[in-house]
C-alpha positions as CSV (number, residue, x, y, z in Angstrom):
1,X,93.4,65.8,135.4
2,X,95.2,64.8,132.2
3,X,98.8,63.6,132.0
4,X,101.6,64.6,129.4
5,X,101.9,61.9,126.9
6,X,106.0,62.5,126.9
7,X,106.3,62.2,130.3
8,X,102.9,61.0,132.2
9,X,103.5,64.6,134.1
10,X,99.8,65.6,135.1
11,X,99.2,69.2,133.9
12,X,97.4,71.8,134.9
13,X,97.9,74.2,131.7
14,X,98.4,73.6,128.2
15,X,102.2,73.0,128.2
16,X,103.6,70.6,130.3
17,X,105.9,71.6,133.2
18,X,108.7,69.0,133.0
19,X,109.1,68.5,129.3
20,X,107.7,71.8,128.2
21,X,105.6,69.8,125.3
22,X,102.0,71.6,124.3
23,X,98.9,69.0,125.5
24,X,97.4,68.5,121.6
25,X,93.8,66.9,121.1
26,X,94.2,65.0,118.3
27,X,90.7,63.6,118.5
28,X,89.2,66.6,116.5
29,X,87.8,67.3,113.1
30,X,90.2,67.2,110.7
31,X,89.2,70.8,109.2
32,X,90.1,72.1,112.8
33,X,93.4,70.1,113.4
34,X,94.1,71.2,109.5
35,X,93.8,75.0,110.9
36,X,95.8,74.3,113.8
37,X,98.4,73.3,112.2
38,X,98.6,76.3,109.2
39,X,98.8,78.3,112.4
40,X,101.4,76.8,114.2
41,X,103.5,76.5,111.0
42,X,103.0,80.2,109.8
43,X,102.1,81.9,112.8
44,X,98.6,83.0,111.5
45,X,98.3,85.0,114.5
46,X,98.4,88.6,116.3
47,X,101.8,88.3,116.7
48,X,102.3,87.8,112.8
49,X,100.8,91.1,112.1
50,X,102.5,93.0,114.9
51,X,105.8,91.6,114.1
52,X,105.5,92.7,110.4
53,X,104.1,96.1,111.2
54,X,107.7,96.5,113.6
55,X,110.1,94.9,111.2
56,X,108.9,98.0,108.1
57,X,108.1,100.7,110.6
58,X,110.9,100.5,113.8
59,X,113.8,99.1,112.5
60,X,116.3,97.4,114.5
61,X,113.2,97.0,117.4
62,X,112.9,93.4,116.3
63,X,116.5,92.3,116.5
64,X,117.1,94.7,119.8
65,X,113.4,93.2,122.0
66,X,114.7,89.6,120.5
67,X,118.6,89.9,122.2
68,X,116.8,91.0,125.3
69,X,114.7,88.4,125.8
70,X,111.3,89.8,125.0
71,X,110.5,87.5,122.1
72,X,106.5,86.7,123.7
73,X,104.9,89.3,121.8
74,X,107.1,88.6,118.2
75,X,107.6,85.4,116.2
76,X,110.8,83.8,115.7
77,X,113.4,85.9,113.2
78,X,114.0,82.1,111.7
79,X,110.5,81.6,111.3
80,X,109.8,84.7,109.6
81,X,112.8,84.7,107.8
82,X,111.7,81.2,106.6
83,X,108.2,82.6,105.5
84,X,109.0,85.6,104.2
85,X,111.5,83.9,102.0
86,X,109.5,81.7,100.9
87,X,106.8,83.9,99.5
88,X,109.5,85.9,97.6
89,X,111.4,83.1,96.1
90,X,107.9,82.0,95.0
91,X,106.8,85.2,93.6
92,X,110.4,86.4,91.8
93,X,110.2,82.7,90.5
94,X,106.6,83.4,88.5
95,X,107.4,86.9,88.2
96,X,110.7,85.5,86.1
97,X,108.7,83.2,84.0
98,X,106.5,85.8,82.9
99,X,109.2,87.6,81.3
100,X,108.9,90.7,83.3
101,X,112.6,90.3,84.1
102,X,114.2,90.2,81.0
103,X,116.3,92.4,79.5
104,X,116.9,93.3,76.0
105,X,118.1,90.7,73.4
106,X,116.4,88.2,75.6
107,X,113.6,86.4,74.9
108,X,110.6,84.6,77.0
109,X,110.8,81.4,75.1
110,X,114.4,81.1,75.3
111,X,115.7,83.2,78.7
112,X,112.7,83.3,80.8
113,X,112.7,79.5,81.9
114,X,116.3,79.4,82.9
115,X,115.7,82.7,84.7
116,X,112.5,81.2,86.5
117,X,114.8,77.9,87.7
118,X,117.0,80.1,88.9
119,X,115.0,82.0,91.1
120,X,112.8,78.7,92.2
121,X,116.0,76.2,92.9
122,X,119.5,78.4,92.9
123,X,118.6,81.5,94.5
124,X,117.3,80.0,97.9
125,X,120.1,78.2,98.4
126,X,122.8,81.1,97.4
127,X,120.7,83.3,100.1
128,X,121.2,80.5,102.6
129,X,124.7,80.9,102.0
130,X,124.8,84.2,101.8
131,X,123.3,85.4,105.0
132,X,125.8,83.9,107.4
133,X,128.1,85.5,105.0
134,X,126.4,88.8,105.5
135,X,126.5,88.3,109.4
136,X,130.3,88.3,109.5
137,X,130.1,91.6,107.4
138,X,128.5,92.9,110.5
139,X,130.4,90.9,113.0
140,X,133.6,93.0,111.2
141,X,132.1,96.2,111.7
142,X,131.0,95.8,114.9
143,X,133.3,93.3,116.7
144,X,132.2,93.6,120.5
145,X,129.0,91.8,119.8
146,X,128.7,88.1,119.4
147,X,128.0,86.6,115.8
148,X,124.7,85.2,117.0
149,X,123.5,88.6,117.6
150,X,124.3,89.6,114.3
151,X,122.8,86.1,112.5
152,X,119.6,87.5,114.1
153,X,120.4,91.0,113.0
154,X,120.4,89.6,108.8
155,X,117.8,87.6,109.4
156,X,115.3,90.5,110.1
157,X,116.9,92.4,107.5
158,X,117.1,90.1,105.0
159,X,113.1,89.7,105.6
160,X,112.7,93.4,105.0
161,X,114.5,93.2,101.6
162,X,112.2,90.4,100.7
163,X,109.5,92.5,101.4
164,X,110.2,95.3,99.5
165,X,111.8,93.4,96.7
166,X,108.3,92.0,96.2
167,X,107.3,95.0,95.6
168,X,110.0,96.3,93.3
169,X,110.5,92.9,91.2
170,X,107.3,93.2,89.3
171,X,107.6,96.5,88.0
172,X,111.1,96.1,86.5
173,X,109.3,95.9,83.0
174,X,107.5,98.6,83.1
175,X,109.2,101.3,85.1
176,X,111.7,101.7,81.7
177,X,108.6,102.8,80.4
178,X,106.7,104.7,83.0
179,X,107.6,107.4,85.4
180,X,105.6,106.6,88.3
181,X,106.9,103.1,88.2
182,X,110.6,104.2,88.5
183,X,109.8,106.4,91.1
184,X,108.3,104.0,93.3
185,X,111.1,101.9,92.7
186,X,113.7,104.4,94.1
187,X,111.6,105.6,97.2
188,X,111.6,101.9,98.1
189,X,115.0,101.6,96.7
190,X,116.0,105.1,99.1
191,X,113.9,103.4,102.0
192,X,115.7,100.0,102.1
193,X,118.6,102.2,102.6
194,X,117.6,104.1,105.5
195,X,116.0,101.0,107.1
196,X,119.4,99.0,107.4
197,X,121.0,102.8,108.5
198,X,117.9,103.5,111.4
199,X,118.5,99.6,112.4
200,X,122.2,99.7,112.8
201,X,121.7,102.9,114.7
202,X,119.1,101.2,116.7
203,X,121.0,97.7,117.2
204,X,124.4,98.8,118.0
205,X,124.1,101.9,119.9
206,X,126.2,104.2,117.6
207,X,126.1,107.6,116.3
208,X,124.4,108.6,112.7
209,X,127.4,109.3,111.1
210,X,129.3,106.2,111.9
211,X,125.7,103.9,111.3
212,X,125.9,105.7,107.8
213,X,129.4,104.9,107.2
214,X,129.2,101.7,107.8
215,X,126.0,100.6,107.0
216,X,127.2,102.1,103.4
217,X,130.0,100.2,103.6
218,X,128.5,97.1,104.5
219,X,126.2,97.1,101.6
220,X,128.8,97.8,99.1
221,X,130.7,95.4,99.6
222,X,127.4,92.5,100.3
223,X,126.3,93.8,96.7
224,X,129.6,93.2,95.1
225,X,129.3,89.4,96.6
226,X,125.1,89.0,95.9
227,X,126.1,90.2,92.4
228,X,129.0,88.0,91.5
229,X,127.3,84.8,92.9
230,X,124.2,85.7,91.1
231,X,126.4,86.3,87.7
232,X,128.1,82.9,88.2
233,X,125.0,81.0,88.9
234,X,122.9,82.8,86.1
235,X,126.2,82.0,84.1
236,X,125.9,78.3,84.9
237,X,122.4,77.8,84.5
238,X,122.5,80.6,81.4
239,X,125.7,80.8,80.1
240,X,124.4,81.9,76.5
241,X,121.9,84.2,78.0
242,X,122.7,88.0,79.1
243,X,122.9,89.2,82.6
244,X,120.1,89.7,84.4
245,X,118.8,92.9,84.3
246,X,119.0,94.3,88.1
247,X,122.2,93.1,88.6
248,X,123.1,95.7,85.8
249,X,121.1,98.7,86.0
């Protein structure tokens, strides 16, 4: 039988009982120790796929099955916050530097670069910010829950807006020019809005018309702050430059 190497507790599975730590064979291929560990960072997994399919179809499921302790079958809101956000800073950040979200009187010698280093270096750490910020939004509206419920709460939101700002970001440049591009942009547009309604129904336990109020509310006045710190860091970064073009439309 094989002990933990934290404790010297002899284990009979592959966590150990006393310390909880998993029993890792490091005496592998490289290749397959390479694997395992893209899978434990990202969750490459069944529960990856299941938890994205439940965070766009039922939403609020997520946050509710995490505050009642059934977190087995889901990964970790921070994880797939951190993932998620990831990706999209990634992708808005080349999406930027191709010029696709400029807008007129800007140029994509001059503007696109500053626009690009502000997605890749100030955004991320605005959204950091910003999230807690966006929990106590939530903890206002709904005060009889604790803030950590709501933290959890932003964080699968916040990873749905990611995921369908992916989608809308690269089409800024051409939905000014093409119908079917604009529409897609306000279905998903429409949708991100009934997602945060259906998962502050679903979270909270209230009625429709009081999710709808203040989910409305709540996003009003989150927009008004997302916009004005995006403003003053574009400002900052770009102060000769307009403003950027979604933050106007």
């Amino acid at each position: 039988m094989t002990s933990c190497k934290n404790c010297d507790t002899p284990l009979e599975a592959r966590y150990c009982p006393q310390c909880g730590q998993r029993d890792i064979d490091l005496d592998r291929p490289l290749p397959e120790l390479l694997r395992e560990a893209l899978r434990e960072t990202f969750d490459v997994d069944g529960r990856a796929a299941h938890t994205l399919w439940t965070l766009i179809r039922r939403p609020g499921l997520l946050t509710s099955e995490y505050l009642a302790g059934r977190r087995r079958r889901y990964s970790s809101p921070f994880r797939l916050y951190l993932i998620i956000s990831l990706l999209f800073f990634v992708l808005t950040a080349w999406v930027a530097g191709q010029g696709i979200l400029l807008d007129e009187g800007q140029t994509l010698e001059v503007d696109a670069p500053g626009q690009a280093r502000l997605f890749a270096d100030y955004v991320p750490r605005l959204m950091f910010i910003l999230l807690p910020v966006f929990a106590l939004f939530l903890k206002v509206a709904f005060r009889q829950r604790l803030y950590f419920d709501h933290l959890i709460h932003a964080l699968h939101l916040h990873s749905a807006l990611f995921i369908v700002l992916m989608v809308m970001l690269p089409l800024e440049r051409v939905a000014a020019q093409s119908v079917v591009a604009m529409i897609t942009q306000l279905v998903l547009f429409a949708y991100l809005l009934t997602i945060f309604v259906i998962s502050v129904r679903h979270v909270y336990r209230v009625s429709w018309p009081m999710a709808t109020i203040k989910s409305f509310g709540i996003m009003i006045g989150y927009m008004a702050l997302v916009a004005a710190a995006f403003e003053y860091a574009s400002q900052f970064i770009m102060p000769d430059s307009a403003r950027l073009p979604f933050l106007t439309d």
